[in-house]
C-alpha positions in Angstrom: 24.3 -24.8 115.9 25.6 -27.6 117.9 26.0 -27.6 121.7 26.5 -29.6 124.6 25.1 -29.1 128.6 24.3 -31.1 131.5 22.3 -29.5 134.6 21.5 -31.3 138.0 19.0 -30.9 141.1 18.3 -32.3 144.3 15.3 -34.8 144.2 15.0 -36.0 147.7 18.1 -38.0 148.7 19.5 -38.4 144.9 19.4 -35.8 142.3 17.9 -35.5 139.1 20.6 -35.1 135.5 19.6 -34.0 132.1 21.9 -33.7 129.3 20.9 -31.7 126.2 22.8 -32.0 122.7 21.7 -30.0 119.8 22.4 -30.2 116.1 21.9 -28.6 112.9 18.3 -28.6 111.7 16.1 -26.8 109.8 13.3 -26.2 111.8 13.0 -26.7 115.8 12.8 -30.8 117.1 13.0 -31.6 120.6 12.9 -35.2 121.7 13.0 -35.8 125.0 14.2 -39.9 126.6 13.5 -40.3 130.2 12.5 -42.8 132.6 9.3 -44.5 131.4 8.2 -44.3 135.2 8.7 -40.1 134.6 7.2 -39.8 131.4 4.3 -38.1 132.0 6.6 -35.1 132.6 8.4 -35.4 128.9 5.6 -32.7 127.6 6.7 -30.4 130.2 10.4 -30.5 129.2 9.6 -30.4 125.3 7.5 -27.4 125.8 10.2 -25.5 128.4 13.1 -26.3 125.4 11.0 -24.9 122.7 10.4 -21.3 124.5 14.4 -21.2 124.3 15.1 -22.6 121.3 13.4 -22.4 117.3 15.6 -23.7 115.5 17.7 -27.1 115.3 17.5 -30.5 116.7 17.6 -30.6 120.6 18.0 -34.4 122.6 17.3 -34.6 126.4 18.6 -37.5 128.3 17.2 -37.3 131.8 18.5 -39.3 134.7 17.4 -40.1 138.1 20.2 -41.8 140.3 19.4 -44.6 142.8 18.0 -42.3 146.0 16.0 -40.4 143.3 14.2 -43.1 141.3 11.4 -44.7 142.5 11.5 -47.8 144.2 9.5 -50.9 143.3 6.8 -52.1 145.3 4.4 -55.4 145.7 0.7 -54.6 144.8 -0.5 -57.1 148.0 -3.5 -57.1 147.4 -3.1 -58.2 143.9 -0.5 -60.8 145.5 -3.4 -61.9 148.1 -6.0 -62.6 144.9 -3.8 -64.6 143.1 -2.7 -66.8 146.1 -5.9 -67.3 146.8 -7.1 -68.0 143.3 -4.4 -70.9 143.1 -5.4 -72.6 145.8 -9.0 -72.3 144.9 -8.3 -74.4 142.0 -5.7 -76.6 143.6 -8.3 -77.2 145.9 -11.5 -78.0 142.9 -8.3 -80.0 141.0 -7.7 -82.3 144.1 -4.2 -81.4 144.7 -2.1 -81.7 147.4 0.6 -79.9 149.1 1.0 -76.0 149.4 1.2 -73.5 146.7 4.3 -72.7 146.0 4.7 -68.6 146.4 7.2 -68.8 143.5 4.0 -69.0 141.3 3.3 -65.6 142.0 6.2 -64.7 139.7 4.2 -65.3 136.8 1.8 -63.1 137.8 2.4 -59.9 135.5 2.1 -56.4 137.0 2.6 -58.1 140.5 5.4 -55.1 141.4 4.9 -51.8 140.3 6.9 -48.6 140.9 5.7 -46.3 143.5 4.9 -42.7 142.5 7.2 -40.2 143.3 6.4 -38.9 147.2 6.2 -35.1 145.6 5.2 -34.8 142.3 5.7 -31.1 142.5 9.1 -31.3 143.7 9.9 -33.6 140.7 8.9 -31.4 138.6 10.8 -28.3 139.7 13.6 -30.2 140.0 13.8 -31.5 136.3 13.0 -27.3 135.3 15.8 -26.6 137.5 18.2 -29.1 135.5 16.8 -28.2 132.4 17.7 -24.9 132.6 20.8 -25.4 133.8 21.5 -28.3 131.1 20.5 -25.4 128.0 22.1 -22.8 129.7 25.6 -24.5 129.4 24.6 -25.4 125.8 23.7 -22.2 124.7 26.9 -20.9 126.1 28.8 -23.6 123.5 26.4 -22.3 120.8 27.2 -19.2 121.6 31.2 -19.1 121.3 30.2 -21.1 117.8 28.1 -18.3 116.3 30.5 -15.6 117.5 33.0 -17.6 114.9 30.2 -18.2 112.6 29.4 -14.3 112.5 33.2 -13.2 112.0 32.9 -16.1 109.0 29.7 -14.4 107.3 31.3 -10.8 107.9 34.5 -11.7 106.4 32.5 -13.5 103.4 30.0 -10.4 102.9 33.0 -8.3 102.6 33.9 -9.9 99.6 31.0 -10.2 98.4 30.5 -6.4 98.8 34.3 -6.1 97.1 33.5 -8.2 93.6 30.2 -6.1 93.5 32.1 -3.5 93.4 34.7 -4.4 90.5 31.8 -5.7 88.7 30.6 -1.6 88.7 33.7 -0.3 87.8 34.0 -2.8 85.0 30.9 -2.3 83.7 29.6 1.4 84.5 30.2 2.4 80.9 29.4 -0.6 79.3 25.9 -0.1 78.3 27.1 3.4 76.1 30.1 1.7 74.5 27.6 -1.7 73.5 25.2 1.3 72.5 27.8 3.6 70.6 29.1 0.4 68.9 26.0 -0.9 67.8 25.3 3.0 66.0 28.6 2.8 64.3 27.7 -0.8 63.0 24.1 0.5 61.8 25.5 3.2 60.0 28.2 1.6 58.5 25.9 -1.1 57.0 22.9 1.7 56.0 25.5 3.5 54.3 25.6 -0.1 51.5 22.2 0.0 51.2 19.4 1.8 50.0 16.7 1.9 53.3 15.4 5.0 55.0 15.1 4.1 59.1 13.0 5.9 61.7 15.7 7.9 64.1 13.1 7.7 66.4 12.9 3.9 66.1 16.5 3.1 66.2 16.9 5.5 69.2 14.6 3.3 70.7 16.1 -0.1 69.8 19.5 1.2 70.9 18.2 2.2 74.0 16.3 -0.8 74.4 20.2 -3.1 73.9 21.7 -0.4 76.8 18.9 -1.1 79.2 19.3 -5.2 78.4 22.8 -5.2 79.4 22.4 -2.3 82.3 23.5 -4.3 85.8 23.4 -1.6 87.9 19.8 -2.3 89.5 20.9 -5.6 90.4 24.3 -4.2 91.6 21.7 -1.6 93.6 19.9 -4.1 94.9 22.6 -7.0 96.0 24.0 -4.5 97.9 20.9 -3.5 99.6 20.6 -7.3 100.5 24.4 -7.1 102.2 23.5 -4.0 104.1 20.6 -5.7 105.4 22.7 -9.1 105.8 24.8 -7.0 107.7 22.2 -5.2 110.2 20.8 -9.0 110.9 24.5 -9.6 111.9 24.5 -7.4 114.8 20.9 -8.5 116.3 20.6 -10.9 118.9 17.1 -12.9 118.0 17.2 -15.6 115.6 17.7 -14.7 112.6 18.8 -17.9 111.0 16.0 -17.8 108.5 15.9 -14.3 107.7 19.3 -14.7 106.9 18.9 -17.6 104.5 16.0 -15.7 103.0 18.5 -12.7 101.8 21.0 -15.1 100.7 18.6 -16.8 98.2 17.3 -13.5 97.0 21.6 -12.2 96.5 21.8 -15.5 94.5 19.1 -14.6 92.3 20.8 -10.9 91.3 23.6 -12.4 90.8 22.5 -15.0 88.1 20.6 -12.3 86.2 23.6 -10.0 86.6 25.6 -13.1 85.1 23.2 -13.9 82.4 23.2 -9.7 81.3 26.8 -9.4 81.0 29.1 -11.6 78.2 32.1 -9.5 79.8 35.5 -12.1 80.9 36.1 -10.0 83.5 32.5 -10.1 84.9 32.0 -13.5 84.5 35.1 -14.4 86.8 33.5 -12.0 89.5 30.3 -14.0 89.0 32.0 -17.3 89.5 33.6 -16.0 92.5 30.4 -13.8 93.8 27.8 -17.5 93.3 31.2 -19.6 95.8 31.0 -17.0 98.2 26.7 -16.9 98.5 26.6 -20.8 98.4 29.7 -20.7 101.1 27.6 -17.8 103.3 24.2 -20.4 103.0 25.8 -23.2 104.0 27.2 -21.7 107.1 23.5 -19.5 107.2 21.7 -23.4 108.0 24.0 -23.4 111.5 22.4 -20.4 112.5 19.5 -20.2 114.9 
């Protein structure tokens, strides 16, 4: 689900900001952009947001404003080498005059950032604004998956709905194919001349009843709902498990599609495949 959040903490004189935006994603990623002077810490804030969160794409920005970043400093005694080093060899070279201290610009890694005075207190102040910063997003997230849920109920009510028309079309459906085919049978034995096994043409008319039987995938789709529906009402993430029982509703439904060559059924087919494809889409927003 998507979300939103910024937390702050003092830091010394200045304050420390993180903002955290997630997005839809199949599986947990966290990336973390920070000053490079700070990144040592990223690993701590990557590891923090995954104990919260499994499942979409979280970004954390973190700030530190001007009292709270670290000031830049002259390494001296790297600035005292090099001086002295150029006028070592202005001196072996013969040259005259001084050396110019705008020289020492050149030099790289001449100023470096000084360490933050605490580096404890840096880093409770970034978990304090982390959890602040995912504790305003997972409020967003959660208003979003309150409508989500209402969407899925709504959807699994229908579901449950064209299930049931499907049973009441087709509950005697399998003795009327069965009774039809006998007439048939006995209509065209009573042309010709052939003496058939009862026992064996019981069996082969039991045999087209039990092809064309849905009610074990009627059983069991609505099984899946009930279950869809007890996942619902839990408050872990259940994104996956969700997705999981979608796919397996889509697969009773094809074979109960692929059993039946009945108008009727076919339309609540149609109708039951848009509304699972509908419910998995929405399912991938789902933590």
């Amino acid at each position: 689900m998507t979300g939103f959040g910024v937390g702050t903490a003092p830091l010394g004189s200045g304050r420390v900001t993180i903002e955290a935006r997630a997005v839809n994603a199949r599986f947990v990623d966290v990336r973390v952009r920070m000053p490079k002077d700070i990144a040592e810490h990223s690993a701590f804030l990557d590891h923090t947001a995954r104990g919260r969160f499994v499942r979409g794409r979280l970004d954390l920005t973190v700030r530190l404003d001007e009292c709270a970043a670290p000031t830049m400093t002259l390494d001296k005694r790297r600035a005292s080498d090099a001086l002295r080093a150029l006028t070592e060899l202005r001196d072996d070279l013969g040259v005259t005059g001084d050396v110019p201290l705008s020289l020492l610009a050149t030099v790289p890694d001449l100023f470096v950032l000084a360490p933050p005075a605490d580096a404890n207190a840096l880093r409770a102040a970034l978990a304090t604004a982390l959890s602040a910063a995912l504790d305003a997003m997972e409020s967003m997230r959660r208003i979003e998956g309150e409508a989500l849920e209402t969407d899925l109920c709504d959807r699994l009510e229908r579901v449950l709905q064209l299930a049931t028309e499907v049973r009441s079309v087709t509950a005697e459906r399998p003795e009327r194919v069965r009774k039809r085919a006998r007439d048939r049978i006995e209509r065209l034995l009573a042309t010709v001349d052939i003496a058939i096994d009862p026992g064996r043409l019981e069996q082969e008319l039991l045999f087209i009843a039990e092809h064309i039987d849905v009610s074990e995938e009627l059983t069991r789709l609505a099984l899946h709902c009930g279950q869809f529906a007890a996942l619902c009402t839990e408050r872990e993430c259940v994104g996956r498990k969700l997705d999981f029982l979608l796919q397996e509703m889509a697969r009773e439904v094809n074979t109960l599609g692929s059993k039946s060559n009945d108008a009727d059924v076919a339309l609540c087919v149609v109708e039951l495949k848009s509304e699972i494809e509908r419910m998995r889409e929405q399912v991938q927003n789902v933590e």
